[in-house]
C-alpha positions as CSV (number, residue, x, y, z in Angstrom):
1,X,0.0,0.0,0.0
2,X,1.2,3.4,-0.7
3,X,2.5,5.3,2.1
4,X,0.1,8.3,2.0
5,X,-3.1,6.2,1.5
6,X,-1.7,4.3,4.5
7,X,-1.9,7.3,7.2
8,X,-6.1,7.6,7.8
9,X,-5.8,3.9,9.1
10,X,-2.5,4.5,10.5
11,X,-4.5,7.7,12.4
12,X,-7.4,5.6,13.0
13,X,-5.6,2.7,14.7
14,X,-3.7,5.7,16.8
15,X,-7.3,7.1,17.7
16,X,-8.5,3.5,19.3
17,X,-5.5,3.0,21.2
18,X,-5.7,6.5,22.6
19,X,-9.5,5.8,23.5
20,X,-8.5,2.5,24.7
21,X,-5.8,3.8,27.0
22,X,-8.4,6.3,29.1
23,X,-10.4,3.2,29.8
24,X,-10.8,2.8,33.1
25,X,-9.4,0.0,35.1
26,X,-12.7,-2.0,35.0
27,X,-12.1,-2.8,31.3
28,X,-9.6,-5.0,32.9
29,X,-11.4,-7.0,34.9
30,X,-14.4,-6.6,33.7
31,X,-16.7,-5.7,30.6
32,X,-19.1,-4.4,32.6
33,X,-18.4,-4.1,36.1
34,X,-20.9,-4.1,38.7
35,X,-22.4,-1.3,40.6
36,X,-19.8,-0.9,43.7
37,X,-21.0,2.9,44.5
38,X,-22.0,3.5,47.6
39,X,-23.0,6.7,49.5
40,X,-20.5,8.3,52.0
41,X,-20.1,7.1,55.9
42,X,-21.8,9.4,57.7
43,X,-20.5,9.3,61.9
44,X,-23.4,7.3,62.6
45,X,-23.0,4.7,59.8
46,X,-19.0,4.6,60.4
47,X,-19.6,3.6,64.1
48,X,-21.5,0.9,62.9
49,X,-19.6,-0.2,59.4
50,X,-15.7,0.4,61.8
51,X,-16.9,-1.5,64.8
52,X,-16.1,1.6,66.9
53,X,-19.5,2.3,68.9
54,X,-19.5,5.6,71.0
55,X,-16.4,6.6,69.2
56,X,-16.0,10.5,69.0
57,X,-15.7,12.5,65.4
58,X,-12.3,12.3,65.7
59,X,-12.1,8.9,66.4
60,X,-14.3,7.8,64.0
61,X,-12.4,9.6,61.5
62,X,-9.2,8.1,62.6
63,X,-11.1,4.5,62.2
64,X,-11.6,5.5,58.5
65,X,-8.1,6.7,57.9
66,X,-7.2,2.9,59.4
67,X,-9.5,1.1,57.5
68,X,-8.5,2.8,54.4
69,X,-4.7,1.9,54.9
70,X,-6.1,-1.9,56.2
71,X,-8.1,-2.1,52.9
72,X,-5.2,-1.3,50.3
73,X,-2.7,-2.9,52.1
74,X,-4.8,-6.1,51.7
75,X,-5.3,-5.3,48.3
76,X,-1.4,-4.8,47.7
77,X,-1.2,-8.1,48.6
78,X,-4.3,-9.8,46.7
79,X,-4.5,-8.0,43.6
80,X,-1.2,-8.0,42.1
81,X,-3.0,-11.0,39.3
82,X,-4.1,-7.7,37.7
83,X,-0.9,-5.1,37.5
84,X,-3.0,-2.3,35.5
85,X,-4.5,-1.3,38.9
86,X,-1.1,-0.5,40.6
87,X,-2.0,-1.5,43.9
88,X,1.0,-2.3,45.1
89,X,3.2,1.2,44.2
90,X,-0.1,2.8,45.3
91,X,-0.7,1.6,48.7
92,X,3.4,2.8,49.0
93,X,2.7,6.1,47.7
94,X,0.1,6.3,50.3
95,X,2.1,5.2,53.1
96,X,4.5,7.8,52.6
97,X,2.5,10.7,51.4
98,X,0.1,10.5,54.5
99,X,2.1,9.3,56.9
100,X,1.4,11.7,59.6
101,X,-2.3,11.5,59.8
102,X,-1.4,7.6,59.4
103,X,0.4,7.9,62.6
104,X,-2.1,9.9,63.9
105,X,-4.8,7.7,63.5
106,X,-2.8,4.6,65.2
107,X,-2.7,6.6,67.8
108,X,-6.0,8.1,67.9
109,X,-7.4,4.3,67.4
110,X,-5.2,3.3,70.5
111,X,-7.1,6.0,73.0
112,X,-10.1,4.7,71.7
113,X,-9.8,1.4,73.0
114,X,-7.5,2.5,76.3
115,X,-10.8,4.9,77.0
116,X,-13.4,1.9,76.6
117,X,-11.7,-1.5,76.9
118,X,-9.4,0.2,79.8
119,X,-6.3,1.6,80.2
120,X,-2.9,-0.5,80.0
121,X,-2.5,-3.7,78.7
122,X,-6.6,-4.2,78.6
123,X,-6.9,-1.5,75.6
124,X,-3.8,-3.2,73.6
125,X,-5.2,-6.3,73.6
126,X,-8.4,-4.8,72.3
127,X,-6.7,-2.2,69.9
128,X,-4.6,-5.3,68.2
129,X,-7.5,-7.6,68.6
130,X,-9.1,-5.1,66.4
131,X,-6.5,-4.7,63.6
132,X,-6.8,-8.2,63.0
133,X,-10.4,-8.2,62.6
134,X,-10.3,-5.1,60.4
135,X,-7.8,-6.6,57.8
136,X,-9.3,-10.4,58.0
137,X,-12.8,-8.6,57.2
138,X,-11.2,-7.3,53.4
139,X,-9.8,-10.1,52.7
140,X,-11.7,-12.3,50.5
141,X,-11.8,-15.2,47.7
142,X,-14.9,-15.2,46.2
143,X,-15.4,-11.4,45.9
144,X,-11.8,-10.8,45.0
145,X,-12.3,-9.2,41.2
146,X,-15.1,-6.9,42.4
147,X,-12.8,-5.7,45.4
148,X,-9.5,-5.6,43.7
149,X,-11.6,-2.8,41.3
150,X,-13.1,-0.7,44.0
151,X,-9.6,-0.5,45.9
152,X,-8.1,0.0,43.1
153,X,-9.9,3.6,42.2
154,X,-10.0,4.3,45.8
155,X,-6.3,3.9,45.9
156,X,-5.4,6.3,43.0
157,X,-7.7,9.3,44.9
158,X,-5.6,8.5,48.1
159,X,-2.3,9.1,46.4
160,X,-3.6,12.4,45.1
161,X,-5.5,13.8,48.1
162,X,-4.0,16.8,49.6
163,X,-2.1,15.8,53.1
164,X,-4.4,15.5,56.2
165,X,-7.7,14.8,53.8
166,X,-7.2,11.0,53.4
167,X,-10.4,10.9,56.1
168,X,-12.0,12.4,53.1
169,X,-10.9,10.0,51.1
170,X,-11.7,7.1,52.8
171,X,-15.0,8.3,54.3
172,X,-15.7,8.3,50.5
173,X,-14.6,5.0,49.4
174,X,-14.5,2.7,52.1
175,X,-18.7,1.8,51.5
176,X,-17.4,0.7,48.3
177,X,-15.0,-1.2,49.3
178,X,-17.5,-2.9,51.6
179,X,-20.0,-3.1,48.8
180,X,-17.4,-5.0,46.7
181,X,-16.6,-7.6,49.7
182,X,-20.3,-9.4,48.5
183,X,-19.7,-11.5,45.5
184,X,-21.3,-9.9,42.3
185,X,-19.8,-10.9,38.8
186,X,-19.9,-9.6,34.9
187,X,-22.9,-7.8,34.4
188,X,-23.8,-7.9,30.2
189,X,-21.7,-10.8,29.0
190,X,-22.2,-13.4,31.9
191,X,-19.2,-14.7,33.8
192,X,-17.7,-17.4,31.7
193,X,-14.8,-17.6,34.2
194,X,-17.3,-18.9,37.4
195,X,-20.6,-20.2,35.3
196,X,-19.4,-22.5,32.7
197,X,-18.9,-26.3,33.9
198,X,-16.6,-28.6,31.9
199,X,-18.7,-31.3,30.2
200,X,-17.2,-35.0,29.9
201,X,-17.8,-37.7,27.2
202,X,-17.9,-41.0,29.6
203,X,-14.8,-43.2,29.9
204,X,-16.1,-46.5,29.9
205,X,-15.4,-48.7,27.4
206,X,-18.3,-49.8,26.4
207,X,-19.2,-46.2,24.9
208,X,-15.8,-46.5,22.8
209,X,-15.0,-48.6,19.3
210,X,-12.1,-48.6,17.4
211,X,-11.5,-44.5,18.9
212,X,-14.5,-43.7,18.3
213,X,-18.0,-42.4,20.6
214,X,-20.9,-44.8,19.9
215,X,-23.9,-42.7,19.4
216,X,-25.8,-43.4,22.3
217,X,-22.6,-42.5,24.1
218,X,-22.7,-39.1,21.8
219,X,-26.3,-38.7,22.9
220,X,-25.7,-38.9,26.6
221,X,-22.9,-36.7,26.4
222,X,-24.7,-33.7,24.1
223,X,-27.1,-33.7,27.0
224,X,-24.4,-33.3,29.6
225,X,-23.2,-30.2,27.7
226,X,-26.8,-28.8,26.7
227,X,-26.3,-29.5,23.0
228,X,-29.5,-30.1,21.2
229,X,-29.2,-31.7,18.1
230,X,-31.9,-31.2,15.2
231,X,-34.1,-34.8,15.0
């Protein structure tokens, strides 16, 4: 092909990949990803959703902050299958671009739990007790694609949220997160990855001559697989 005729499909092929690139990260996982919005934790909903009753606004924003990091640090470590979303480099960047309100919020979750499990050694126990809970509760199996997305964008706004607002960010984006915890799978093309099932001519030998299915065999096995053939 001449060199000039080739440059509209040259520019055309330039144009998708462009388009393609702005995608956001759900094309990766999914076609069409599920609905993982959720509305903002308000203090009454975060006492409830952190497992912090009669926790003060400070506190409770301190529990978000914690639950944020817990979130995409169990994400860093679960949802590295899909390297698009960054989570690893992201949770980093978070670490150490809000590490003082990080710090902060340790702290802020310790007094919690030294003002209502006791002071001392009581209100450790309870304030580790509770870390553990908080990062067993994101981690998950099932749900893993659905939360691997929704950490994933909540990630990228931590990184990029001004110093001292990751509260904001996380009172945001952790109802999402928790949304995405509760299996929900492709939304327009099915979910050939979890619904198909592997269908099996038999083995036996009776069903076999000379390498090849006897028909009644065939017919058994068509019905297996949900292949209806024409009478």
């Amino acid at each position: 092909m001449h060199p000039i005729l080739a440059r509209p499909a040259i520019a055309a092929l330039l144009l998708v990949a462009a388009l393609s690139a702005t995608q956001p990260a759900a094309a990766q996982i999914y076609w069409s990803p599920p609905d993982l919005s959720a509305p903002p934790l308000t203090d009454a909903t975060a006492a409830t959703a952190l497992g912090l009753p009669g926790a003060t606004p400070a506190e409770l924003r301190a529990g978000m902050v914690w639950n944020l990091r817990a979130a995409l640090n169990i994400a860093a470590l679960q949802c590295q299958f899909e390297p698009t979303l960054l989570t690893v480099s992201n949770y980093n960047a978070m670490i150490a671009h809000h590490d003082t309100e990080l710090d902060t919020a340790q702290a802020a979750i310790l007094g919690y739990f030294q003002r209502t499990a006791g002071k001392g050694r009581p209100g450790q126990i309870a304030n580790d007790q509770y870390g553990t809970r908080i990062y067993s509760g994101y981690s998950t199996v099932q749900a893993q694609r659905g939360f691997c997305l929704a950490a994933g964008e909540v990630g990228r706004q931590a990184i990029f949220a001004d110093r001292g607002k990751l509260w904001e960010v996380a009172q945001n984006g952790l109802g999402s997160i928790k949304k995405s915890l509760v299996l929900a799978s492709e939304q327009f093309y099915g979910d050939p990855s979890r619904s198909y099932h592997v269908a099996l001519p038999s083995f036996d030998p009776k069903c076999w001559k000379k390498g090849v299915l006897r028909p009644e065999c065939q017919v058994e096995w068509n019905a297996k697989a949900g292949v209806k053939i024409p009478q």
